[in-house]
N, C-alpha and C positions, 0 to 999 in steps of 0.2 A: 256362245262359248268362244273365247278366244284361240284364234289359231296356232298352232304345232310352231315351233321356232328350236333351232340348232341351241343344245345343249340346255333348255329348257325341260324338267317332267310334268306329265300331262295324266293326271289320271286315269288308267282304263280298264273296265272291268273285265275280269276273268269268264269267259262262256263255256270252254270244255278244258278239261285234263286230262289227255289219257294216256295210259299206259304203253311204253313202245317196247319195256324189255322190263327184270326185272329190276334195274336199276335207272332208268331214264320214261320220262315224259314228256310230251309234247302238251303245251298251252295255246291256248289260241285266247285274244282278248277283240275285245270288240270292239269299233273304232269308231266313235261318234259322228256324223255328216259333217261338221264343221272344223274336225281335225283331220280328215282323211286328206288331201290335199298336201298338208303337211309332214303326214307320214305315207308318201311314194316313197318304194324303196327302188333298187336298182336291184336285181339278182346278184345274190352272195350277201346283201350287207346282213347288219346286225343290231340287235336293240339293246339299250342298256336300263336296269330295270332297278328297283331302288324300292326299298321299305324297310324298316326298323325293326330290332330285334325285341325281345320282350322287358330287355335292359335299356330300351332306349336307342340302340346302336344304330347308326344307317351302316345297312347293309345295299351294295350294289354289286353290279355284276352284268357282263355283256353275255347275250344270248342270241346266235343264229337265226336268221329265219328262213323255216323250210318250205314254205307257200313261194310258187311261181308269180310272180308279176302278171295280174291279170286285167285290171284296171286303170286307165289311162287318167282319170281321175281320184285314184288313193283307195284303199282296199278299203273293205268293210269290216274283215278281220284281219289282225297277223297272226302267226302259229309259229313259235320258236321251240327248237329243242333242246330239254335238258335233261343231264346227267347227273347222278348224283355223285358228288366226289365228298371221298376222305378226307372229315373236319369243315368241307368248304359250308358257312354256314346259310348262304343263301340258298345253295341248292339239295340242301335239310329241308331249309324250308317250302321249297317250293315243291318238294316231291312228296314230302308227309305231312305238310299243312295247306297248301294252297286249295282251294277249291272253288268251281264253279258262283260267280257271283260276289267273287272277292274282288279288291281295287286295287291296283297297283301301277305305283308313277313309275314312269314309260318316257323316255327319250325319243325323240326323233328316228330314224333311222341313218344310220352312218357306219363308214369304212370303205373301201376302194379293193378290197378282193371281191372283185366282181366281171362278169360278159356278159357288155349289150349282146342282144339278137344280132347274128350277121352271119353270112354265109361260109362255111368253111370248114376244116375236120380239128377238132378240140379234143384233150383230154384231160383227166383229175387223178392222182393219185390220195385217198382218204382213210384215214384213219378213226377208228371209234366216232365217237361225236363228230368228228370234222367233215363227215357226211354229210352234215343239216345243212353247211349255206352251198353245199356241191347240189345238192337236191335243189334248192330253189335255181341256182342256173342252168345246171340241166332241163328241169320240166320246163321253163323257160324259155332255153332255147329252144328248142325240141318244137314246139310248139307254134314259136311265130316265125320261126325261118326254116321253110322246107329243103334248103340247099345246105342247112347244117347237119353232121354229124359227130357222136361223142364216143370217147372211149373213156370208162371208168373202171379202174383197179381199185379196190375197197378192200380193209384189212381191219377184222375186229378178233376179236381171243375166240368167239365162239358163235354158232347159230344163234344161242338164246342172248348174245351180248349184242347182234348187229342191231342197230335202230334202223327204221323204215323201208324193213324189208319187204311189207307189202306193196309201197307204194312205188318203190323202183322195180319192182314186179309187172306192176301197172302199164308203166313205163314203158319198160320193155316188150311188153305185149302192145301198145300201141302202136311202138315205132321199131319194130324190129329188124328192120334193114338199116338205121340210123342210130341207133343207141345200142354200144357192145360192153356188157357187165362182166368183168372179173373179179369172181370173189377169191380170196384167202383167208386164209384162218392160222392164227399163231398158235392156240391151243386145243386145236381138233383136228382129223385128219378126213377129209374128203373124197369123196371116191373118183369124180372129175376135179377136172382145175386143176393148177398149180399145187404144187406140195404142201404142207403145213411149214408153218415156219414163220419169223420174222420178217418181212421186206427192209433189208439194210440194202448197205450201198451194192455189195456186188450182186445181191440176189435181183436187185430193179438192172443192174446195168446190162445182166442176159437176159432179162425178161421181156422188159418193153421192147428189142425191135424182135423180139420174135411175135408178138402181138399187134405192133403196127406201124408204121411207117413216121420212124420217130423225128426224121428231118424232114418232114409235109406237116406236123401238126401246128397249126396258128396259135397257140397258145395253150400251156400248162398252168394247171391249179391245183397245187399242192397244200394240202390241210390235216391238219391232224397232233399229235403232240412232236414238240420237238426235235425227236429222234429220226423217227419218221421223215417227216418235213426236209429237215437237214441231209438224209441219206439219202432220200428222193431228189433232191436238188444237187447234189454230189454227180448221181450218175447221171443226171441227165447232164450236167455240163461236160460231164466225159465222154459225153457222148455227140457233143460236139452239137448241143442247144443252144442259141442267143439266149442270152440272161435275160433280156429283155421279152420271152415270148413265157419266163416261169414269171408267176407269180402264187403267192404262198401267203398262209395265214396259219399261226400257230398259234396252236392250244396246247395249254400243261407243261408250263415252263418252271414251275418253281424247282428250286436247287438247279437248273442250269446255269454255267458259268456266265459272266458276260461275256466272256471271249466266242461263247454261240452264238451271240448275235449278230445280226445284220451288222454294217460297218453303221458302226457310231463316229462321235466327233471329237477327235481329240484337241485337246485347248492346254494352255498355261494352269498353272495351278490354280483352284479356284480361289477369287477373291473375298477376301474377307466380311467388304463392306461395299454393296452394294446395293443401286436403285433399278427395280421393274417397271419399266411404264408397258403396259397393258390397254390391246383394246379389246372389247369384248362386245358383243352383241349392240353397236356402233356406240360404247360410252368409253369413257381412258380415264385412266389411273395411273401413278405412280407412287410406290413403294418399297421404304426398305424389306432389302431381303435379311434375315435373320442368319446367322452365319449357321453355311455348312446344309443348310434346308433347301430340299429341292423350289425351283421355281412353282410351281404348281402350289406348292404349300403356300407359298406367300400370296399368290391369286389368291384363293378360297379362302382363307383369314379376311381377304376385303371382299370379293363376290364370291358369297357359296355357290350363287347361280352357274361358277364356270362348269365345263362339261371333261369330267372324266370318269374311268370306272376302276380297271385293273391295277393301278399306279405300277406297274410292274414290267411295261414298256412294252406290253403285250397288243392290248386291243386297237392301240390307237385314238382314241375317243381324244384325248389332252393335243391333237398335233396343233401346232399353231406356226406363224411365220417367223421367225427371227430377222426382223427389220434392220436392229444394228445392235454393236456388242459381238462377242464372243461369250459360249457359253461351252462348257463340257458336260456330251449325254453320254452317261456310264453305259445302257441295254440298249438294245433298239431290236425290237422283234417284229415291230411292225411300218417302219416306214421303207419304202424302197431308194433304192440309189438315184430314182429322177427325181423324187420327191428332196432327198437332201443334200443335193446338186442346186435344187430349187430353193435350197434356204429354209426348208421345215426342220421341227426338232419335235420333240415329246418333251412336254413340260414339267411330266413328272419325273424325269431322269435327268432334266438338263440343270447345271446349276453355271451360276455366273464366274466367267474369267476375264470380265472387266469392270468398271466401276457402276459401267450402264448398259442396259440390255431391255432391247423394244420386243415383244411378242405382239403380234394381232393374230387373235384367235377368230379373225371373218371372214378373213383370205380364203 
């Protein structure tokens, strides 16, 4: 079997699916000896999963993983969790047709919302699903750094809505001088804990230091849907956080403005008539860009092989380098300010504002 390669799918069968609420499951797929290697993950990343609809359609979609790093030569399984959303058609599929012994091509592992093991006091702010890649860091660290501790505030609509509430149960019974769980709840009211309610900006801005010592923490990771994310990331810099110690991954962005997003790249109007040269998994191309079409569009016209999922500026899967040229990306939900200091863009947001424009997607 040939090995696992960046933005390549890799076929892998389904071993269990099970239920975590009544709208979300978890899958775990089983990872052949000769691609495990290639698929080590880092805690926090994420898989991007791909199969076709009964129309023919490829459907894709990036999914969490909730399994802690446990093997220094590549897991035997991964276990991703998913949710099922309004209309989204993959995760139809995979929560009322998937089952055990099924096959599904499977990307690499990738994304950069993540923390090596290392000594120190961390915390997560989560939301709904944005729980699943908080869970693999935490059991993670938890586990191979004894001088690590966590704090997690978690916020779902309701008891029977939180996902993997056994397992941070677990958790917490293992390590209960080192890992401190906050729950909330937006549409139920709890007899301990914090109030019901939404966590926006001002409800996090009194909340966290009376919880914990918000200028000691080595690093924040905030997940969850946009609103979330964005009000959590508000109070913490009002509260006098290095932007540098948040880091954040958003889910459920459709209909948010671009003006939500991260700082994108503003350029000249875009150009008309333009050439892409491309490198991608060590081969190059170059081609016109078709007017007004994202970059990304004009990759996958020539290598389907490129690697993306969301086109929506969300996941990150499309980051690549921009070598030279000038390009304008409309969203940017998932690259951080070192990263596009560094010259990265999303290719599925960026389009050309000059005549020529290099991307390597190997960097």
């Amino acid at each position: 079997m040939a090995a696992a390669r960046h933005g390549a799918f890799h076929p892998l069968r389904v071993a269990a699916v099970e239920p975590l609420t009544d709208d979300a499951v978890a899958v775990t797929f089983d990872v052949p000896a000769g691609l495990r290697a290639g698929f080590r993950h880092r805690p926090g990343q994420h898989l991007t999963l791909r199969t076709r609809s009964a129309d023919g359609r490829e459907l894709r979609r990036t999914y969490s993983i909730c399994a802690p790093v446990t093997s220094p030569g590549g897991p035997k399984t991964l276990r991703v969790g998913i949710r099922l959303v309004a209309g989204g058609a993959f995760s139809t599929y995979a929560f009322k047709e998937l089952a055990p012994g099924d096959v599904v091509e499977v990307m690499p592992p990738s994304g950069r919302f993540v923390l090596e093991p290392r000594p120190g006091h961390y915390a997560a702010v989560a939301g709904g699903s944005g729980i699943t890649p908080v869970l693999s860091i935490v059991s993670t660290l938890l586990a191979r750094e004894p001088e690590a501790r966590f704090c997690l505030i978690r916020s779902d609509r309701t008891t029977a809505s939180a996902m993997f509430l056994e397992e941070l149960a677990d958790l917490k019974d293992r390590y209960p001088e080192r890992l401190q769980l906050v729950q909330t709840f937006s549409r139920e009211q709890q007899q301990t804990g914090p109030a019901s309610g939404r966590l926006d900006t001002a409800r996090l801005t009194a909340l966290l230091p009376a919880l914990l010592p918000v200028e000691r923490i080595g690093g924040w990771f905030l997940c969850g849907p946009h609103g979330l994310v964005d009000g959590a990331f508000r109070a913490l810099r009002g509260l006098g956080v290095p932007r540098d110690r948040v880091h954040q991954e958003i889910f459920h962005v459709d209909g948010a403005p671009a003006a939500g997003a991260r700082t994108a790249i503003p350029a000249p109007a875009v150009h008309g008539d333009a050439t892409l040269a491309v490198t991608l998994d060590g081969r190059s191309g170059d081609w016109p860009v078709r007017s007004g079409e994202p970059l990304l569009d004009t990759v996958v016209r020539h290598r389907p092989d490129a690697p993306y999922a969301c086109k929506g500026g969300v996941c990150g899967t499309c980051r690549a380098l921009l070598v030279s040229g000038e390009v304008r990306m409309e969203r940017n939900f998932a690259l951080e300010p070192d990263e596009l200091a560094a010259g990265y863009v999303l290719a599925c947001q960026s389009r050309p504002a000059t005549d020529r424009v290099e991307l390597d997607f190997d960097r």
